[in-house]
N, C-alpha and C positions, 0 to 999 in steps of 0.2 A: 593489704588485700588487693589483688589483681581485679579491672572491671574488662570485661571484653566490650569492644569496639564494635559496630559496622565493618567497618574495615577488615576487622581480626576475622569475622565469620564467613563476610567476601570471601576472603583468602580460604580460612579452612572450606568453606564450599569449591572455589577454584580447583585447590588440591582434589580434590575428594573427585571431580569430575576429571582434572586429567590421570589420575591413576584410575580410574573405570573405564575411562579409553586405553590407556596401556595394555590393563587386561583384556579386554576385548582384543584390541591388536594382536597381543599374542595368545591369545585362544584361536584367534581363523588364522593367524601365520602356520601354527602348530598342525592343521590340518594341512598345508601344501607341503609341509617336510615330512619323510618319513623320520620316526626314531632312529638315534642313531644307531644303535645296537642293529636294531634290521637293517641295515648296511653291511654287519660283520655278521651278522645271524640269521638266515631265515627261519622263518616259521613255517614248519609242517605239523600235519595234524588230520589223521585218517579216521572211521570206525572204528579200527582194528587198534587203534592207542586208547581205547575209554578204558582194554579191560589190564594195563599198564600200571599200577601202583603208584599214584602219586607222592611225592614226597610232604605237598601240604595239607595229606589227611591226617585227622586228631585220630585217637584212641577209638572215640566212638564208633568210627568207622570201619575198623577193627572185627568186630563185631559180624559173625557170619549172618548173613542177610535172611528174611524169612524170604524177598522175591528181588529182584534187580527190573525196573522203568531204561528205558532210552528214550528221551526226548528232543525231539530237531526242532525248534523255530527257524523259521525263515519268510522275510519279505518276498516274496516273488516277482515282485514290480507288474503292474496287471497290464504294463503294455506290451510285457516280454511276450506274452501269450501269444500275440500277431506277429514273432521274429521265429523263424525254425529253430535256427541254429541256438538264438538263446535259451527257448523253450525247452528244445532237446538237451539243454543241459543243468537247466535247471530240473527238469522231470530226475535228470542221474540223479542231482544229487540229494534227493527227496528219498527217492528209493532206493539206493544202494547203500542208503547211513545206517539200514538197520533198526533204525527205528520203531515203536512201538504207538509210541504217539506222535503226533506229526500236526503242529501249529503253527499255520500260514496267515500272512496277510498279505492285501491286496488283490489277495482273489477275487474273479470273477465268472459268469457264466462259460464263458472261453473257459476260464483254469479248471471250471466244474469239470468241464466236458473231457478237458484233457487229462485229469487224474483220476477221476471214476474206472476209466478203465485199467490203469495199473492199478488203482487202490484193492480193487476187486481181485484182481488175479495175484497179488501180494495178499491175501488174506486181511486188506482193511475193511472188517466187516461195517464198521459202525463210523458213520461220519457225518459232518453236519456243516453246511457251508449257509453263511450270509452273505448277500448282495446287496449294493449300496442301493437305494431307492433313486430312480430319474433326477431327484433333488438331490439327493446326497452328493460328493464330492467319489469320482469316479475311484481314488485309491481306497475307500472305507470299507470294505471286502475282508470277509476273515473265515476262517476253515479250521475246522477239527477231523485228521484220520487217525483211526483209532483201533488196533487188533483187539483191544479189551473194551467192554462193554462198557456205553452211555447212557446215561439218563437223557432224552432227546426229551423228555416232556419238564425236566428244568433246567434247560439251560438259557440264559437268560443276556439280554443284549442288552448293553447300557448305551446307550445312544447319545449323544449330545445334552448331556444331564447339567455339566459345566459352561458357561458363557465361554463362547468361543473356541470350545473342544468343536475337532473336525470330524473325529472317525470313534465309531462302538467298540465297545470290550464287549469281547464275549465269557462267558464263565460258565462252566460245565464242571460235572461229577462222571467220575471213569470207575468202573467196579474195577480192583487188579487183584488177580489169583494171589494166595497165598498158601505156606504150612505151616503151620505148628509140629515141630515135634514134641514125641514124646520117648523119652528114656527110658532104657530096656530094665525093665525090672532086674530082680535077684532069680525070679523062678522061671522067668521067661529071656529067651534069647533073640526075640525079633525087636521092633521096633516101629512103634505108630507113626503114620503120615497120616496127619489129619488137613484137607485138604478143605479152604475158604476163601473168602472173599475181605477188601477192605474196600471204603470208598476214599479217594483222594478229589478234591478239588482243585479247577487250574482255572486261570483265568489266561485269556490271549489277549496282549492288547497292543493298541496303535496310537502312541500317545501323539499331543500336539507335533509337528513339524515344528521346525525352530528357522519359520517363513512366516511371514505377514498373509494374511487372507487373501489378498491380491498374487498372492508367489512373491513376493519381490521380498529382501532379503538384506539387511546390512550390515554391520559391524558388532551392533550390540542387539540384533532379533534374537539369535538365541537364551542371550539374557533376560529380556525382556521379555519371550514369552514360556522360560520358567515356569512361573507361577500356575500358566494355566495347566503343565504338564502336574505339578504339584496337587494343584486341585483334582486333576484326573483320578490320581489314584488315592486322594483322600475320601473322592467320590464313590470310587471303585469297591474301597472296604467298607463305607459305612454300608450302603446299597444294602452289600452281604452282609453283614452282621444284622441289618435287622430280616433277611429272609434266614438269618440262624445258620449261617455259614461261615466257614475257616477258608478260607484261601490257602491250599499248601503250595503251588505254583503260580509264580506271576512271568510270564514269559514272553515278546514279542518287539516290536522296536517300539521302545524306549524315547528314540530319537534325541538322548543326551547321553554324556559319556558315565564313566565311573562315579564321579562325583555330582554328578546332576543334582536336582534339587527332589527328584520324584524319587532318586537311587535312593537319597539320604535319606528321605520320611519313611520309605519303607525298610530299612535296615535301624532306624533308629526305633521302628514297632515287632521287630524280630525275625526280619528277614535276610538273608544271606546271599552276596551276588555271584552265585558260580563262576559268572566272568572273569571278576577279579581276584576270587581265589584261587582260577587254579591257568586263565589266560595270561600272560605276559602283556603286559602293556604295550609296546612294544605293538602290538596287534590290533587291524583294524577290524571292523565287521560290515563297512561301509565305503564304496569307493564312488565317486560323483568327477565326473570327464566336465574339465572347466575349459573354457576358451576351443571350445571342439576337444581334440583329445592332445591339447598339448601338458596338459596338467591333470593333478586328479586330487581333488579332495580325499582326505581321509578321517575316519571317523569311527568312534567305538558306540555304537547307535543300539546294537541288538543285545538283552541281554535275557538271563534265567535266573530266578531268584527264589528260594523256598524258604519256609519257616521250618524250624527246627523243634517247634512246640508238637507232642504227642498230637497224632489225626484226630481234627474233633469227633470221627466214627468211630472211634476206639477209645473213646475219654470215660465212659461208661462201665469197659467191659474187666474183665480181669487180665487181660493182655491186653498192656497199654504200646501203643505203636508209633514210630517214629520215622520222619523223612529223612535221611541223609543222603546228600550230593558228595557221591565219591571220585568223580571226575570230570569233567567239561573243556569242547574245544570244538573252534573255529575251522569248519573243515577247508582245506588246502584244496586250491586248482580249480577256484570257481572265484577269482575274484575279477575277471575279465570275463565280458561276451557271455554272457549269463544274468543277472540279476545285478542290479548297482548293489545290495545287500546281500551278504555272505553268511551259511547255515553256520547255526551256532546247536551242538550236541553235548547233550550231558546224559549221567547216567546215577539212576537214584538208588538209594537202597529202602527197603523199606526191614527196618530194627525195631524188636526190643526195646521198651523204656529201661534202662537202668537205673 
């Protein structure tokens, strides 16, 4: 029989701590290089590629849509608002994506001012913006524009519910049009459009920074505050489940990559990361100017994730109905002099239960 030693457990702790520094090490090396593929590949990626056929859609998606969503997240960074040049090109590429619904953070009274007047003249009837409070930490700012109808009297603001969460989720309900058809009988030769309504839920949100409360920043922060992003969004759904809510979008930065620990709790309770289904890795959504601009962090920080479970508004009825995410991408030519955060675009279907 083997006994372990002091000694032996030293050791295995020693080990254990220098391979958690190794990965740390190359977790923030990894953001100063790019992939090397993006060396021999760029990455582009416009509006006009959502309505493109991806090659990693399943069968379901197949499936002639009863309505098609576009949805744009993007950080705006709320001090772009006082730069022309970056402002004017962040305002592009908000509305020129096409978009349908459009979930911002970082906004502020500034970004209010400045998007109310395109939202308007773009047809974003319905919008609903949060401002961080004098206490609040000035990036905690979040916005919903919207061509399809909100419930403005539920939607609800999670605010620092978790010890040491810095900025609110917000979660709203969007009415989106839809049809049913109906097929042309034997005696008849037309064909019914019966025309309705579904509700979806989304939630926008601005998980912890993977910074210390003071900003300051080291080796293993982002590891270390993990957990509190994990708690975010275990906060996030209990919240809604007891106001008797589904969450079908969770959308906003993230502020961890693919494999984060917030990514994994919510894909391990049945959510799917359009990022990583259908973006290249390869691909950042966050770019951070280190040492002035002689370097530049990179970072896959922004993401879009839906449940693939029939809409709890339609769990009821006799058409049962379904979110699928038929494409998603990182729009091109806004990753400089604009926003340190890059729009991320996707495009939903709403299906048919089979």
């Amino acid at each position: 029989m083997f006994s372990t030693t002091d000694s032996d457990l030293e050791a295995c702790m020693t080990m254990a701590s220098i391979l958690t520094l190794l990965r740390d090490v190359l977790a923030f090396s990894n953001q100063f290089f790019p992939h090397p593929i993006a060396l021999l590949r760029s990455y582009r990626f416009s509006p006009a590629d959502l309505a493109i056929e991806s090659p990693t859609r399943d069968d379901q998606s197949s499936q002639q849509p009863l309505s098609t969503i576009d949805v744009l997240s993007y950080n705006v960074n709320n001090e772009a608002a006082h730069h022309p040049t970056r402002r004017r090109r962040i305002l592009r590429a908000i509305f020129s994506s096409g978009a349908q619904i459009i979930l911002l953070q970082e906004t502020n009274p500034s970004w209010e001012e400045l998007l109310r007047e395109d939202a308007v003249a773009l047809e974003f009837v319905y919008t609903y913006f949060h401002h961080p409070c004098p206490s609040d930490r000035k990036a905690g700012g979040s916005a919903i524009l919207s061509q399809f109808p909100l419930n403005i009297d539920n939607i609800q603001i999670f605010s620092n519910n978790v010890p040491d969460s810095v900025f609110p989720s917000m979660v709203c309900d969007v009415s989106i049009p839809i049809k049913h058809m109906k097929r042309s009988s034997i005696t008849t030769s037309t064909t019914q459009v019966n025309s309705n309504n579904v509700t979806i839920t989304i939630a926008n949100v601005h998980l912890r920074p993977p910074v210390n409360l003071d900003g300051s920043a080291w080796l293993d922060t982002a590891r270390k505050t993990e957990t509190f992003r994990i708690y975010e969004v275990k906060e996030l759904i209990r919240r809604s489940q007891e106001s008797k809510r589904t969450i079908d979008i969770i959308a906003g930065d993230f502020n961890e990559g693919d494999t984060g620990g917030a990514i994994r709790h919510l894909i391990s309770t049945g959510y799917t990361n359009a990022l990583s289904k259908y973006v290249p890795r390869r691909k950042e959504t966050h770019r951070w100017n280190y040492f002035g601009k002689v370097w530049q962090l990179r970072k896959r920080l922004d993401h879009i994730l839906w449940h693939s479970d029939v809409l709890s508004s339609t769990r009821r009825e006799d058409c049962r109905l379904k979110l699928d995410c038929v494409n998603c991408g990182v729009l091109s030519g806004y990753e400089n002099d604009a926003s340190d955060h890059q729009p991320v675009l996707s495009r939903f279907a709403i299906i048919k239960e089979t």
